[in-house]
C-alpha positions in Angstrom: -27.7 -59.8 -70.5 -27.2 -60.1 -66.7 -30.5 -62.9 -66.3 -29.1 -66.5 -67.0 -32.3 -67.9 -67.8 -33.5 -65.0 -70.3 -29.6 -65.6 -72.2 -30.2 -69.2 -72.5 -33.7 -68.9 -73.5 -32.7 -66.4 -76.2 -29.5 -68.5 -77.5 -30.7 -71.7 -77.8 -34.7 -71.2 -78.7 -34.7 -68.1 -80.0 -37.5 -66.7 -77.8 -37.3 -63.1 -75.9 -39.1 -64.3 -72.7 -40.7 -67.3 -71.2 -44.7 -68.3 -72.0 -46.8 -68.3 -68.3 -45.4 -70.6 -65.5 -42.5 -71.8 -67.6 -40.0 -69.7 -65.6 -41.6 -70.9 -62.6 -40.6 -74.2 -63.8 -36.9 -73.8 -65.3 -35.9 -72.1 -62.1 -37.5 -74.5 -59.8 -35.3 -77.4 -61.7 -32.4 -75.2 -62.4 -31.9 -75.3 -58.4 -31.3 -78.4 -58.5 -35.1 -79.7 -57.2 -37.0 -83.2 -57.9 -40.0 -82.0 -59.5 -43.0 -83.4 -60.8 -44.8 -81.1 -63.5 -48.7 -81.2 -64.7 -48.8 -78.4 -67.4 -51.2 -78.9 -70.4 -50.6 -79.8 -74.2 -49.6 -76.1 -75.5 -48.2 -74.5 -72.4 -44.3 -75.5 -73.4 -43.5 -78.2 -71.1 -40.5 -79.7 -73.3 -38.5 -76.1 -72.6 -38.9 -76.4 -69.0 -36.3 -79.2 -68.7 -34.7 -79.0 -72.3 -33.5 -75.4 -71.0 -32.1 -76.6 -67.8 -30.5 -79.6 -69.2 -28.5 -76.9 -72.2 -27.7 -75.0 -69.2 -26.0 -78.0 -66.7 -22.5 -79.4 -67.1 -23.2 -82.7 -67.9 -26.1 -85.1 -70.2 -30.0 -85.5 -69.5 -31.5 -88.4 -69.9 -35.4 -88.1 -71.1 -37.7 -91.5 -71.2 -40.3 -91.2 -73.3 -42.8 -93.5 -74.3 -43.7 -93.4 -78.4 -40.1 -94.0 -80.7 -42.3 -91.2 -83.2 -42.4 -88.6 -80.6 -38.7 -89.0 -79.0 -37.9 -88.5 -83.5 -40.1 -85.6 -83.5 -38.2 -84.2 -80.4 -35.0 -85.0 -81.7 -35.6 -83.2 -85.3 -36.7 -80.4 -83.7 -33.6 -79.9 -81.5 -31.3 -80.3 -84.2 -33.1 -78.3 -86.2 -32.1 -75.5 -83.4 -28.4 -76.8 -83.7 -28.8 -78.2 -80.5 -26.8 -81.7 -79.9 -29.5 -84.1 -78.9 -30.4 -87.9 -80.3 -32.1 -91.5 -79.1 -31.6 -95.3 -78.2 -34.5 -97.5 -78.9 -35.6 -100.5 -81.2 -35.1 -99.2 -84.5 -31.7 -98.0 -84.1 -28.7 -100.2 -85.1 -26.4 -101.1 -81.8 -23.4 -99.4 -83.3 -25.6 -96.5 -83.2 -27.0 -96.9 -80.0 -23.0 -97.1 -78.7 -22.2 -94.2 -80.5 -24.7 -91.9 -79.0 -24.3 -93.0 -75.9 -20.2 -92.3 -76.2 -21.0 -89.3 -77.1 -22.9 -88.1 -74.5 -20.7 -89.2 -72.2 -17.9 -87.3 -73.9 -20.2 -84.0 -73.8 -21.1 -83.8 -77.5 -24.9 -84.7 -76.5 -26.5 -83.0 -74.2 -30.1 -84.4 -74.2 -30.6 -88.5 -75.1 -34.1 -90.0 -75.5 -34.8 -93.3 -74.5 -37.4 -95.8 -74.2 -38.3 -97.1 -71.1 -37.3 -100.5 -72.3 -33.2 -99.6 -72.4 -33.2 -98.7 -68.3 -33.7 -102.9 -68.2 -31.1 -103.7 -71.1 -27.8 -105.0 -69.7 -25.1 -102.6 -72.0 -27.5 -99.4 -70.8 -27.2 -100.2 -67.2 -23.5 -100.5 -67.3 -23.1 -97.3 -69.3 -25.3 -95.4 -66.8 -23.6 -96.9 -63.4 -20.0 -95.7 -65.5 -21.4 -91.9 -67.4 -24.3 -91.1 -64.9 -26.8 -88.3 -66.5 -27.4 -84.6 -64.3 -30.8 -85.4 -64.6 -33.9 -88.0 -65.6 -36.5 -86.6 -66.7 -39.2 -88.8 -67.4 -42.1 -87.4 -70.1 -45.7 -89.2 -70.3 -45.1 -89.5 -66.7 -48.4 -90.7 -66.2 -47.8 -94.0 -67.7 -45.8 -95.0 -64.6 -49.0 -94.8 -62.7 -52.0 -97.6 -62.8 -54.4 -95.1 -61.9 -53.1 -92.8 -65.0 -55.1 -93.3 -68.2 -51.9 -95.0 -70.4 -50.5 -97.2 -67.6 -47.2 -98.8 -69.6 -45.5 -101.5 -66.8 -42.2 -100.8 -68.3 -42.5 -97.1 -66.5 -42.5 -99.3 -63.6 -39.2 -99.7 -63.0 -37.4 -96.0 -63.9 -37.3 -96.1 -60.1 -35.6 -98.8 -59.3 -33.2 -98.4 -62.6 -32.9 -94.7 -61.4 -31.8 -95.7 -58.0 -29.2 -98.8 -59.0 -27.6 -96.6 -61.2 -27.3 -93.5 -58.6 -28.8 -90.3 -60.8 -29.0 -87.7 -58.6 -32.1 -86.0 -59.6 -35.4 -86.9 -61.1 -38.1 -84.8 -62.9 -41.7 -86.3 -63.9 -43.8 -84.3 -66.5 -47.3 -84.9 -67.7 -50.2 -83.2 -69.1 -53.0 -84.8 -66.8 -52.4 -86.1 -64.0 -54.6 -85.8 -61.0 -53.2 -85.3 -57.1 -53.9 -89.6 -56.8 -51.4 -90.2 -60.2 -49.1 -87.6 -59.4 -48.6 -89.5 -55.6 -48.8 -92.5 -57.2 -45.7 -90.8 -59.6 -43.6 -90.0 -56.9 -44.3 -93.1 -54.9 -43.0 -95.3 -57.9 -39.9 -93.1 -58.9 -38.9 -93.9 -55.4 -39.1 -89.7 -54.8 -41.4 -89.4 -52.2 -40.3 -85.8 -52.0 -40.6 -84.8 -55.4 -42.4 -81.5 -55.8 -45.4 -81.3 -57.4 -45.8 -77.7 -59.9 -49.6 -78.4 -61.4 -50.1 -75.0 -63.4 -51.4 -73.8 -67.2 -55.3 -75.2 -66.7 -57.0 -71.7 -65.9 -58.4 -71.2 -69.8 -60.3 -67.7 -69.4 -61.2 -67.8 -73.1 -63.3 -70.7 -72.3 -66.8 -70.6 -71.3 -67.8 -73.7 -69.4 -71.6 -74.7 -69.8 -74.2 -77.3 -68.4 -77.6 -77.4 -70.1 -79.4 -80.1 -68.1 -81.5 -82.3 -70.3 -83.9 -84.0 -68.0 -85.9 -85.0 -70.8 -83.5 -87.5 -72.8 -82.6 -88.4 -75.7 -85.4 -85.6 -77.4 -84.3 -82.6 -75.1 -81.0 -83.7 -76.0 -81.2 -83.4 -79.5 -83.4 -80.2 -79.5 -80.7 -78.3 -77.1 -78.0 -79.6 -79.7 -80.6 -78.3 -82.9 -81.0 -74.8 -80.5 -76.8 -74.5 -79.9 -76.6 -74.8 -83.6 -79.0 -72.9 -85.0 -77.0 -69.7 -84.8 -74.1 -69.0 -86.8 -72.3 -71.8 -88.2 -68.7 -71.7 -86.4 -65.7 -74.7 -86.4 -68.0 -76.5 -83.7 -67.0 -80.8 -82.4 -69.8 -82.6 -80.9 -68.7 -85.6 -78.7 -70.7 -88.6 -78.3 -69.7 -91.6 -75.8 -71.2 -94.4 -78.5 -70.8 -95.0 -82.2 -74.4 -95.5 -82.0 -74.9 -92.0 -80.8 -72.6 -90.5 -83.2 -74.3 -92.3 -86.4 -78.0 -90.5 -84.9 -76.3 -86.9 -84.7 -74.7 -87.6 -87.7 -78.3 -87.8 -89.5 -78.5 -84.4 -88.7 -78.4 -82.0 -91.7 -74.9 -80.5 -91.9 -73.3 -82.9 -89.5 -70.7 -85.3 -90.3 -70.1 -88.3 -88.1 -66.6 -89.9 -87.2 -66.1 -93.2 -85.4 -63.4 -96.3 -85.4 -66.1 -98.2 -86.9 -66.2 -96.3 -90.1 -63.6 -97.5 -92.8 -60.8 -95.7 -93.3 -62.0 -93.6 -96.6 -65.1 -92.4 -94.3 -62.4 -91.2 -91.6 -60.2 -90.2 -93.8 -62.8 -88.0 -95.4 -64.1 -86.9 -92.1 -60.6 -85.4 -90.8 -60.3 -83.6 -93.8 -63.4 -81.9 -93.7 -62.7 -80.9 -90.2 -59.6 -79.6 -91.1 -60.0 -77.7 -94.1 -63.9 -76.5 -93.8 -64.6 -72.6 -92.8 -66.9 -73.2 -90.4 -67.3 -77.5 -89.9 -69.5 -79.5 -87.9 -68.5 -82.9 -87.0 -69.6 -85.6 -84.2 -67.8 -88.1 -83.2 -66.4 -90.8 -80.3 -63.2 -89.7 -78.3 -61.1 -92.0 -81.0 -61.2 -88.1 -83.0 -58.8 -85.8 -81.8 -55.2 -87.0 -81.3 -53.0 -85.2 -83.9 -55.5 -82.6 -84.7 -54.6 -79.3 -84.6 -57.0 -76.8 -85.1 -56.7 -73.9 -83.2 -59.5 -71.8 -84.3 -62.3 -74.6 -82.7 -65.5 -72.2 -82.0 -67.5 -74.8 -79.9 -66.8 -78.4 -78.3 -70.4 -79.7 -77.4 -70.2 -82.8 -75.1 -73.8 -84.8 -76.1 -73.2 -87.3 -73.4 -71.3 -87.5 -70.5 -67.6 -88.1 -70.6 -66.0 -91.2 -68.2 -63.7 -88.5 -66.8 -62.7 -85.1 -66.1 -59.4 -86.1 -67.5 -61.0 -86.9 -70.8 -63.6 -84.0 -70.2 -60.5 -81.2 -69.8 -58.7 -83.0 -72.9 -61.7 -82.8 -75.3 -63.4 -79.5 -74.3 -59.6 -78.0 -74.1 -59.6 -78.5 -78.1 -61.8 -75.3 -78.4 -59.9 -72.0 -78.3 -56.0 -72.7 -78.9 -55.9 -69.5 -80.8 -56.6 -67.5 -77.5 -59.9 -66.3 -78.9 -63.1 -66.8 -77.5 -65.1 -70.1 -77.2 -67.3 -72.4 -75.6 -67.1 -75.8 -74.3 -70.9 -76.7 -73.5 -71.9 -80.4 -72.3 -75.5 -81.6 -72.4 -76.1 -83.1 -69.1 -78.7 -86.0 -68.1 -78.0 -88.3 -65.4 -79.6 -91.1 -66.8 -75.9 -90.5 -69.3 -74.2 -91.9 -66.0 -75.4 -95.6 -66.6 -73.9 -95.6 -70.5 -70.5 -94.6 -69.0 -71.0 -97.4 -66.3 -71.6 -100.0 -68.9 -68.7 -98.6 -70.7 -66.5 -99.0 -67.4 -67.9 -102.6 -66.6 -67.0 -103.5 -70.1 -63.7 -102.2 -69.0 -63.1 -104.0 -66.5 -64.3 -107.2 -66.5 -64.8 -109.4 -63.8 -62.4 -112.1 -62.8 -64.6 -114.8 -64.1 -64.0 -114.0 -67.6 -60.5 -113.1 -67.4 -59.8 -116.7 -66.2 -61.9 -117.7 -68.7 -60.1 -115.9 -71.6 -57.2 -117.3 -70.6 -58.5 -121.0 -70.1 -59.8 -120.9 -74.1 -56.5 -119.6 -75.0 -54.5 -122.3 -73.2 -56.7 -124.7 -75.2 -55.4 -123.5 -78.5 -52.4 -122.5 -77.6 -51.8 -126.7 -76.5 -54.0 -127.8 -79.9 -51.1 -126.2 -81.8 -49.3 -128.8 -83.7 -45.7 -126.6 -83.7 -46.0 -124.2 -80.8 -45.9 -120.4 -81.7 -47.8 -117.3 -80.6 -51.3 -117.6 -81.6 -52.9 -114.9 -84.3 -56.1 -114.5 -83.0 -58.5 -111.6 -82.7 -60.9 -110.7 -79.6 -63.4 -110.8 -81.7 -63.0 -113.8 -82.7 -62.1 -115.1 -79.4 -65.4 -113.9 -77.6 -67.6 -116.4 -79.2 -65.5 -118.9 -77.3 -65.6 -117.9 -73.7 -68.5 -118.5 -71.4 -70.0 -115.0 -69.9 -68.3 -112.5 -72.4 -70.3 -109.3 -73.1 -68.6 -108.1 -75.7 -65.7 -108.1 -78.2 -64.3 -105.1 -76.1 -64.9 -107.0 -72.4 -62.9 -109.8 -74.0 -59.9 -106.7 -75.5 -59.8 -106.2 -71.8 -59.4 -109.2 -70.4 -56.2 -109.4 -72.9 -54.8 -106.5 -71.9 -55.1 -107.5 -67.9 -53.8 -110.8 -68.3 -50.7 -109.3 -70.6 -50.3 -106.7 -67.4 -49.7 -109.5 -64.6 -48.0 -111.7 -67.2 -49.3 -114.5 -68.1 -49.7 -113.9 -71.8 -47.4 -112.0 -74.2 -48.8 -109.9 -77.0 -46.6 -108.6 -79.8 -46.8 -106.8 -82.6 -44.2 -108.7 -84.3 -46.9 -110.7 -86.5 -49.5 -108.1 -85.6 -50.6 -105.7 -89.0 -47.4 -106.9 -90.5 -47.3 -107.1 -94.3 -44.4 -106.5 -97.0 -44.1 -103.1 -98.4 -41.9 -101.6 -101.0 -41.6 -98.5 -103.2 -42.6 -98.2 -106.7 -39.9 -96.2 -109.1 -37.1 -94.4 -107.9 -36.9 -93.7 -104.3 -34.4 -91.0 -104.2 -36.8 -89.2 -106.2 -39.2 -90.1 -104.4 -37.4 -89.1 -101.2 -36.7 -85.5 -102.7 -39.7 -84.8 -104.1 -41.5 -85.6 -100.3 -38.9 -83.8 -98.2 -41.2 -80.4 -97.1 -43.7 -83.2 -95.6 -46.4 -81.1 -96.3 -49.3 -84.0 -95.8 -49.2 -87.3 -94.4 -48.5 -88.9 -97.4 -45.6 -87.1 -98.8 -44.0 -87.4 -94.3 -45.1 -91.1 -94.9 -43.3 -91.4 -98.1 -40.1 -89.4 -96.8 -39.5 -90.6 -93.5 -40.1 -94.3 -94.8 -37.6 -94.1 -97.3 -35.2 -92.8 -95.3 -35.2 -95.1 -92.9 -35.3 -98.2 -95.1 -32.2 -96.2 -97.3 -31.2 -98.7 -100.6 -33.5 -101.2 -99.8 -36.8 -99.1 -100.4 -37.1 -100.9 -103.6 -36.9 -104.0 -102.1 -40.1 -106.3 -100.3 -39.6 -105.4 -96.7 -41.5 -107.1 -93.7 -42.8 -104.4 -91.4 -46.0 -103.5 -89.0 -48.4 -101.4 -88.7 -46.6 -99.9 -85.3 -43.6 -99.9 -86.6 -44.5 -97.6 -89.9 -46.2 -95.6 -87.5 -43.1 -95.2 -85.5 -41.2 -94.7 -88.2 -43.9 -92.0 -89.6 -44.6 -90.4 -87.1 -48.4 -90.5 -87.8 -50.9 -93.0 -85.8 -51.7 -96.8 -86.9 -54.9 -95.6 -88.5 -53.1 -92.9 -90.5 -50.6 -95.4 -91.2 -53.4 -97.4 -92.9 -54.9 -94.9 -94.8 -51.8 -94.1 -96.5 -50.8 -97.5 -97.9 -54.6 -98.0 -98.8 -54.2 -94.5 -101.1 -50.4 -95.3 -102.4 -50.7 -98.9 -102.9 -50.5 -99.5 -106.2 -49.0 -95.8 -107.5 -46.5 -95.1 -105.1 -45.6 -98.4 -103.2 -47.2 -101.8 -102.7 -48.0 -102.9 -99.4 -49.2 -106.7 -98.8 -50.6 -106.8 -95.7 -51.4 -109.9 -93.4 -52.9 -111.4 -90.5 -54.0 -107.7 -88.9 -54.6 -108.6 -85.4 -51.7 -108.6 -82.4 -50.0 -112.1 -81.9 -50.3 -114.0 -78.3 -47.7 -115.9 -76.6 -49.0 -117.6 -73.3 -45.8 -117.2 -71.1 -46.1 -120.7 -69.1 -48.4 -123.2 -71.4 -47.9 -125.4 -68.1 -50.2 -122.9 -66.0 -53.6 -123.9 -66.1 -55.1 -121.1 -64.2 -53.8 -117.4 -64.0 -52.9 -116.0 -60.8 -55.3 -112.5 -60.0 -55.5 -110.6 -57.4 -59.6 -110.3 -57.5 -59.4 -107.5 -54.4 -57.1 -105.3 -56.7 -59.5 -105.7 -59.9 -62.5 -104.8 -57.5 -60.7 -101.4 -56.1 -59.5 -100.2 -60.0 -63.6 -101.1 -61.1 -64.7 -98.3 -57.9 -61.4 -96.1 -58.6 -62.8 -95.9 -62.6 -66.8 -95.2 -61.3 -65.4 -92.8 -58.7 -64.1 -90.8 -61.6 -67.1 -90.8 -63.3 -69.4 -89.9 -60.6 -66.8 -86.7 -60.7 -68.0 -85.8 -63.6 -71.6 -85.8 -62.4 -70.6 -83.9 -59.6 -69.1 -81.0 -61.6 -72.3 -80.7 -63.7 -74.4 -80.5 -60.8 -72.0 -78.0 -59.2 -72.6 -74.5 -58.2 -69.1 -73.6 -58.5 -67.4 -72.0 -61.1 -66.6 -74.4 -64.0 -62.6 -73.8 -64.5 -62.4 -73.3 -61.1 -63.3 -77.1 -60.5 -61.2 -78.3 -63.0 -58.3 -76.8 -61.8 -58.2 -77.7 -58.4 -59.5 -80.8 -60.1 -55.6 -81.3 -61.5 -54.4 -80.0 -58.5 -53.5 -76.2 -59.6 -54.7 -73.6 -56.6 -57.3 -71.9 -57.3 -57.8 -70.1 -54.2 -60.0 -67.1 -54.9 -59.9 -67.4 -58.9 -62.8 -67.2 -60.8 -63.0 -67.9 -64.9 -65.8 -64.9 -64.9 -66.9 -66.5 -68.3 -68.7 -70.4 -67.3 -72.5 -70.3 -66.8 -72.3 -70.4 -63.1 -70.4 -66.7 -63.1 -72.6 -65.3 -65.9 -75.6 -66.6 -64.8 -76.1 -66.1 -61.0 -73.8 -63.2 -60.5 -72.4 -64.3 -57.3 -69.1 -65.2 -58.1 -67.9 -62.3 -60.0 -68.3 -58.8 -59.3 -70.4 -56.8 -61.7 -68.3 -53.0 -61.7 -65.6 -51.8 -63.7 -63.5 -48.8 -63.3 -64.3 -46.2 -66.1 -60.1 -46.0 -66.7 -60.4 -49.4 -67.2 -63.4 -49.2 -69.3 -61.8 -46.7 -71.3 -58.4 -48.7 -71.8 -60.2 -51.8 -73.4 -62.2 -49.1 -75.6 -59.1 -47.3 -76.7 -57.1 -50.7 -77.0 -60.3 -51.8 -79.7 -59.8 -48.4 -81.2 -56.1 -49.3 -81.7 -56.1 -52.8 -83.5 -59.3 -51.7 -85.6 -60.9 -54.9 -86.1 -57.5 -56.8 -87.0 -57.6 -59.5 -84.0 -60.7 -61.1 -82.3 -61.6 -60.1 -78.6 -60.1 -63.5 -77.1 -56.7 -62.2 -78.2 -57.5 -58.7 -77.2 -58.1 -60.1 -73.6 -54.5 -61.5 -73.8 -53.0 -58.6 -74.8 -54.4 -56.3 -72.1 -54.4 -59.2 -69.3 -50.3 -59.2 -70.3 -50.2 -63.0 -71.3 -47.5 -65.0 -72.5 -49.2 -67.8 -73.7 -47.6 -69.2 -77.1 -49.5 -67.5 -79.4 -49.4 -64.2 -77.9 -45.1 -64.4 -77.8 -45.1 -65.6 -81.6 -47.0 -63.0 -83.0 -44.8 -60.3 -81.1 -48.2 -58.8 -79.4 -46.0 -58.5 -76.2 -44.5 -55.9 -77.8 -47.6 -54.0 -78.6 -47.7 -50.4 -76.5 -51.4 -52.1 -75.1 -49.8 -55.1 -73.9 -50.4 -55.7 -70.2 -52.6 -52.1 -70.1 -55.0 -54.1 -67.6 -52.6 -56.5 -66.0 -53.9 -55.7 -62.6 -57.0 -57.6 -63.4 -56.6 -61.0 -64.0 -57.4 -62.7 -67.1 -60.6 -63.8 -66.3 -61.8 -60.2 -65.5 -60.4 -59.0 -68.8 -62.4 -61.5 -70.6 -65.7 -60.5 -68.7 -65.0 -57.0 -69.1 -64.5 -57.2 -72.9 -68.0 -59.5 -73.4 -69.8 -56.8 -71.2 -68.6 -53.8 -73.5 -69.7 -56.6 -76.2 -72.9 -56.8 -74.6 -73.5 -52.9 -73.9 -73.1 -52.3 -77.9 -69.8 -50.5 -77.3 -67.8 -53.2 -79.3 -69.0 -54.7 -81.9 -67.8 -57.4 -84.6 -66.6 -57.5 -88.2 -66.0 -61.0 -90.3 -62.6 -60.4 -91.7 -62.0 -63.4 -94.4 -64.4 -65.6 -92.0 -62.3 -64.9 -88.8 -64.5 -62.4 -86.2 -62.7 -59.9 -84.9 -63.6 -56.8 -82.5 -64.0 -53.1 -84.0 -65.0 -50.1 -81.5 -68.8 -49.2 -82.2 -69.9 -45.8 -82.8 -71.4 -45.9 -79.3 -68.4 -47.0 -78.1 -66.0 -44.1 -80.3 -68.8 -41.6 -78.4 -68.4 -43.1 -74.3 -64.2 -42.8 -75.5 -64.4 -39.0 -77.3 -67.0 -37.7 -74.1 -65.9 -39.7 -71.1 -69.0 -41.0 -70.6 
């Protein structure tokens, strides 16, 4: 094979060609450029330097922020036979020293590490002595304040990259807007990192505003209208518990919020997941580690605080590459729930002092001094002006930013757990991981080896770590084991506090800085209400949104396209006409028309390169039409009666009608 790229690609993954953009990507870094990457969840991002880095002479070096996600990364490269491992916290030091020997000898060629080890002294000296062909840093938003998961240790990969001389430097993210991704490069000490923002145009996806002047009862009977039709996998979102309780009270909705107890969410995801055709509302805590692709409908009942959170959520419809719709229900009076939400967010310097004042009065009533284990909740009580238990969660979290209190998770959610029987059976009888319990009950074991049988002291974080599944998962297990499988005591379930100078009396804030993030977080929302009340196309707005050109795009699909006609031209060639018919004719109701569209439209996307469609004789047929036009020329023939639809095991797929056999067989 005389292509490189295409040779490594095939050796090390397996694959036969790269998914959209990702060769854009690899060849861009493979070059020997600074880049900084924004390509969604599901468009492959991990390849893009993973590929690069199997193809240079030395080590990468990848920070990432979650130890569960670096272990997932790892497993999977091994699994490939490709030499990779990672340094953080729950590695012994022997270990650490091992794998970092090793790939400075060559026999690793991709190391994940926390953010944390940059700052450790041994790390430094081995990076300043072996330095890496490339850092790549992943979550690359959490470097920036004005990201959604600001982390301060991403703070300093700059400086650590600098002092220790790496030559080149690669950010990736999933969202990031232009502000972040400067914000990125300004803190990595690259100002002239490239940016690459691609993988947002979803022409699948039809975008939809129903304004809903009339509140909360033209709300609910738009919702009642959207699903009145036939019942498909549909996810309301609501901005309130509240809100989600009332649409829960619908017939044939279930509801799903933090505040439910963990057998009610528990029950809830499971529905979700396993349900033909489910209907669930809930608050934006749903969503993280669920993956179901065939999602009909996302239906946004209130306003979103962001078009970062909007593009995550609604983006949950459609991962099959068939056809859905993301609709939101848009009143402006919406705007002043989000606005409490953000005040509560970010609260005002007043209480933060506050906050800190009532915890510097405990923390001196202490008769032995030690982090304090105390809750916001039960904190807010206590300090003068507090809204709420979450105003006061904020406060925490600001003061733990600028450092004046330390919060661990040492004492926080930390019981003793150990396993009942023997865990070596145990271990084997778990190790296909086919649910969260039996990856719970594997990956546990194996990490805590011959002492499973033993009373162990561990978090909450930690076993989530460990697990690989989120703290709420994590607690939903030991509730449903404890007592069969293992026994789990938990304790004080809150995070500890450590004020880090008990001689401060008063915090030092920078009230200016507070005020900008407060119009920074309401500018963001009033983007949100300025994309419903656009007369734009819908994708269109999002991508430039994220910084992807757009230039003369159009999805062809949103309401704006559809419904005024004046983005999208109307005519189709009969040839073309007569491929899509003849392509329908082909597959004879065995795929749905979303993944039709791919096909013609020549896609790479994920799904379209695993199921070997790209192989298919109609693959890329209508490639000279964009996506989008493939999508609107598919729903028109739907429209005209020419194709049609036929429910194969619950799944709708696209048949040629006998209309449509007829305009094939005459020409006409």
């Amino acid at each position: 094979m005389n292509d490189p790229l295409l040779a490594g690609l095939k050796r090390y993954f397996g694959f036969e060609d790269f998914l959209d953009h990702q060769r854009q990507v690899v060849e861009k870094i493979t070059s020997g450029r600074d880049l900084c990457v924004v390509m969604p969840t599901g468009a492959g991002k991990s390849l893009c330097y993973q590929l690069p880095a199997l193809l240079a002479p030395g080590f990468t070096l990848v920070v990432s922020p979650l130890i569960a996600l670096m272990f997932d990364q790892v497993q999977a490269l091994r699994k490939r036979g490709i030499p990779a491992a990672f340094i953080n916290s729950t590695v012994p030091f022997a270990e650490q020293t091992a794998a970092a020997e090793a790939a400075a000898a060559g026999e690793i060629k991709l190391l994940y590490v926390a953010p944390e080890r940059l700052q450790t002294d041994f790390f430094r000296n081995f990076l300043l002595r072996h330095r890496p062909e490339m850092l790549v840093v992943d979550e690359a938003h959490c470097i920036s304040e004005w990201g959604h998961d600001f982390r301060p240790s991403y703070r300093r990969i700059g400086e650590s990259a600098q002092a220790c001389g790496i030559p080149r430097v690669c950010a990736f993210t999933a969202t990031a807007t232009p502000l972040v991704c400067r914000d990125i490069r300004t803190q990595l000490r690259r100002e002239n990192m490239e940016l690459v923002a691609a993988g947002f145009r979803r022409p699948n996806l039809a975008f939809k505003v129903l304004p809903c002047g009339g509140g909360r009862e033209a709300k609910f009977a738009a919702l009642k209208r959207l699903l009145a039709g036939a019942r498909v996998p549909t996810l309301i979102y609501a901005a309130t518990r509240q809100a989600v309780d009332e649409l829960a009270a619908i017939p044939g909705v279930v509801g799903y919020h933090a505040g439910m107890s963990a057998e009610k969410r528990g029950a809830a995801q499971e529905y979700f997941m396993t349900d033909p055709a489910p209907v669930l509302a809930a608050t934006n805590a749903f969503g993280m580690g669920i993956d179901r692709p065939d999602v009909r409908r996302v239906i946004h009942y209130q306003l979103p605080g962001s078009l970062e959170a909007y593009y995550q959520e609604a983006g949950r419809a459609g991962r099959d590459g068939e056809s859905a719709e993301c609709v939101l229900l848009f009143s402006y009076s919406d705007r002043y729930i989000q606005k409490f939400l953000i005040e509560m967010n970010n609260p005002p310097p007043a209480t933060i002092r506050n906050v800190y004042r009532v915890l510097r009065r405990r923390a001196l009533a202490m008769p032995v001094p030690g982090p304090l284990e105390i809750s916001a909740s039960a904190l807010t009580p206590e300090i003068p002006g507090a809204k709420s238990d979450g105003q006061v969660s904020a406060a925490l979290g600001i003061l733990e930013k600028i450092g004046a209190i330390r919060r661990g998770a040492r004492r926080g959610g930390h019981g003793t757990l150990r396993f009942i029987g023997d865990p070596d059976r145990l271990r084997v009888l778990h190790q296909e991981e086919k649910t969260q319990r039996s990856r719970f009950i594997h990956r546990v074991i194996a990490h805590m080896g011959r002492g499973a049988g033993r009373e162990t002291e561990f978090g909450v974080e930690e076993l989530s770590e460990i697990s690989g599944l989120s703290g709420e998962q994590v607690r939903r297990v030991l509730n449903a084991l404890s007592g069969e499988v293992l026994e789990w005591r938990g304790g004080f379930a809150g995070r500890t506090i450590e004020l880090a100078d008990p001689e401060l009396e008063v915090p030092e804030l920078d009230d200016a800085e507070l005020s900008r993030r407060l119009d920074y977080e309401t500018a963001r929302l009033d983007d949100v209400v300025a994309y419903a009340q656009s007369t734009r196309c819908r994708q269109l707005e999002l991508i430039e949104y994220f910084g992807e050109n757009g230039a003369d795009w159009r999805c062809g699909c949103c309401d704006i396209c559809n419904g005024r006609g004046d983005s999208v031209a109307a005519g189709f060639r009969d040839d073309d006409i007569r491929v899509a018919l003849r392509a329908a004719d082909i597959f004879h109701g065995r795929i749905g028309v979303g993944k039709l569209g791919q096909i013609l439209a020549g896609s790479r996307s994920a799904s379209i390169i695993a199921g070997n469609w790209h192989r298919n004789p109609c693959f890329g047929a209508l490639r000279h039409l964009r996506a989008a036009r493939v999508e609107q020329l598919l729903r028109m023939l739907m429209d005209s009666g020419d194709l049609g639809r036929v429910d194969r095991s619950g799944y709708p797929c696209v048949v040629l009608s006998s209309q449509g056999r007829r305009k094939l067989l005459n020409g006409k």
